[in-house]
N, C-alpha and C positions, 0 to 999 in steps of 0.2 A: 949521196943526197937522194936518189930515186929511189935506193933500195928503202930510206928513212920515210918517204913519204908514201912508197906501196903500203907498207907496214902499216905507217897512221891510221890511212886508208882503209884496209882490214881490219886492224883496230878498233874501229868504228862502225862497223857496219853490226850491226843490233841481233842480238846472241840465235834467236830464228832462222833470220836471213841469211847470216852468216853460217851456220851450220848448212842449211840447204842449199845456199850456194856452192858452197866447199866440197859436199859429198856430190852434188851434180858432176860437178868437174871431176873429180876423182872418178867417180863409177863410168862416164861417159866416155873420157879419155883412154880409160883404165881397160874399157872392153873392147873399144876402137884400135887399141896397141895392141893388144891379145896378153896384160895381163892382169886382167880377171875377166871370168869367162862370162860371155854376155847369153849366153843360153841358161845358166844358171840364176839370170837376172828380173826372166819373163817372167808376168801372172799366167800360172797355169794350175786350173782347179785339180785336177789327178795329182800332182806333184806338190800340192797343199793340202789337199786335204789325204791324201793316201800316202805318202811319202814326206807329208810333216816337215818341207822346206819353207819353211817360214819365213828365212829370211829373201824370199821373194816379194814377199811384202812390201817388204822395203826398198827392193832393190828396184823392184818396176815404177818406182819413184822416181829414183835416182840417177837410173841409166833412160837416157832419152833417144835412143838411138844411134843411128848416123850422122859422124860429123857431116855438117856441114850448114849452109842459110840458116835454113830453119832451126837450128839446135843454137845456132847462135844468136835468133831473134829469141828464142825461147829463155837462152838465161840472161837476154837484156831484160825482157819483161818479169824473171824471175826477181834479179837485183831489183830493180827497180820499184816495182808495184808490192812487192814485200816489206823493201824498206819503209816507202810512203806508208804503208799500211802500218806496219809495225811502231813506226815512228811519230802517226799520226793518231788516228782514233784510238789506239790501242798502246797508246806511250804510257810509260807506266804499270800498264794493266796485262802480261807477260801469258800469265796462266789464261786470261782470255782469247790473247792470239795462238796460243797453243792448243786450245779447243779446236778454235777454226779450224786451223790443218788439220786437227784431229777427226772431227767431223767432217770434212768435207774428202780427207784421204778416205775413210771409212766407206761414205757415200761409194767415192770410184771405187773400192775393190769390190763392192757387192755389184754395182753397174758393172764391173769388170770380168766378175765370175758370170755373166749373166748374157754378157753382147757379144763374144768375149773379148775383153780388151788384155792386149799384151803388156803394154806400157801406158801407165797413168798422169808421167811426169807433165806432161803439156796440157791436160783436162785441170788436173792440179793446180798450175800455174794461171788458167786460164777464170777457174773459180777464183782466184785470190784476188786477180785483176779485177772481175763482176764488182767482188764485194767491194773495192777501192772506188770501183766509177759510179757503183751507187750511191755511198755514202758521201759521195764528192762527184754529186751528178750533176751538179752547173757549171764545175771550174772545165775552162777551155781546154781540152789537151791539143797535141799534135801530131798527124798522123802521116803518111807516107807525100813525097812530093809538095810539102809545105801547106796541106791541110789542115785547117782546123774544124773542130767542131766540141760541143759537149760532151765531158767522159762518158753519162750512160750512152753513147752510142757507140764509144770505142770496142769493147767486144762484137757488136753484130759486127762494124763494119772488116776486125780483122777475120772474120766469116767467112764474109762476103771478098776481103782479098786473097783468102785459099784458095775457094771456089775459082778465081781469075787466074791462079798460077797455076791452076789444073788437078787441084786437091778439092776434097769433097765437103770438108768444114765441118765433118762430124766430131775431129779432136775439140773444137771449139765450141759445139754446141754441147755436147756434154758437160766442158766446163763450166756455159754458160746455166743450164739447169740445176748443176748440184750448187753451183754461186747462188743459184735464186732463190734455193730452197734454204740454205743457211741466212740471206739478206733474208727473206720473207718471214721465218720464224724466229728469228733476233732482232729486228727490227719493224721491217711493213707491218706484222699482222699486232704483236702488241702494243706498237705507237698508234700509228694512223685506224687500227682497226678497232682498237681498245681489249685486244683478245691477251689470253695468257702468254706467260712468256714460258715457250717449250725449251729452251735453249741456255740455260743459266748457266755459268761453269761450276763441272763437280767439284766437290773440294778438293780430290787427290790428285789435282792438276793445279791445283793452287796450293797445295803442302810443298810438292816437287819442285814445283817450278819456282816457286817465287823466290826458293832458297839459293836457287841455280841460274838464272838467266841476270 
């Protein structure tokens, strides 16, 4: 019966989510046991651009570091705020949440080749969450010790509680900036401002995708 209802479960979780969720675990796990190599996984501009390993790209997605708290708050927030997302503004509409991570993965690697960042997966996770508490800035969430307050403040304040456990909050500010620059030019600036929309989805995320998700 629990094996029946894991499965449902996975079953269910919306063809995005589930994918990133899946290769999280895998990559994370995968380099923490020693096998697959987690040095192979980092953003490293010499070893991308001169050595043509590309799939670091991807990998500094996927592999989040060291087990442990924080890698596990990171892929509750991943399940979590992807699904709502996926499942919410973007039900239906596949090839547009595909942009998003596409856009906003894009943003962190050029931010990445530039600050430089190793690993993008918690800025990543961090933008998807931005753009969920924007779009759903009134509904109440709940936050550490039986807090509440309105989603758009849930990102500053998991910030502000890195900063308290003795981290610096720059994983999360970064998220929070490329989150803004994707909510500001898909929504803020051509609703509320009346300006163009820079942000459409191309078609060839909508040929692919809508065949496959």
């Amino acid at each position: 019966m629990a094996e029946t209802d894991i499965g449902l479960w996975y079953s269910n979780i919306p063809f995005f989510t589930k994918w990133w969720f899946t290769l999280t675990l895998i990559c994370t796990l995968g380099a923490n046991f020693g096998v697959l190599p987690a040095q192979q996984m980092l953003l490293v501009w010499d070893f991308v651009a001169y050595k043509f390993q590309i799939w670091r790209l991807a990998g500094c997605v996927f592999f989040m570091g060291k087990l442990g708290f924080p890698f596990l708050i990171n892929v509750y927030f991943l399940y979590n705020y992807s699904l709502r997302l996926e499942t919410g503004v973007y039900d239906g509409k596949p090839a547009d949440y595909c942009f998003l991570l596409i856009f906003n993965w894009i943003c962190l690697i050029i931010l990445g080749f530039i600050i430089p960042l190793r690993l993008i997966g918690m800025p990543l996770v961090i933008s998807v969450l931005y753009v969920w508490c924007q779009v759903n800035h009134d509904t109440v969430v709940q936050f550490w010790f039986g807090t509440q307050f309105k989603a758009m403040y849930l990102p500053w304040a998991l910030a502000g509680f890195n900063v308290l456990l003795g981290g610096n909050g720059m994983m999360e500010l970064i998220g929070i900036f490329v989150g803004h620059i994707f909510f500001f030019l898909k929504y803020k600036y051509p609703i509320d401002y009346g300006g163009a929309s820079f942000l459409n989805t191309p078609q060839i995320p909508v040929l692919c995708v809508d065949t496959t998700a």
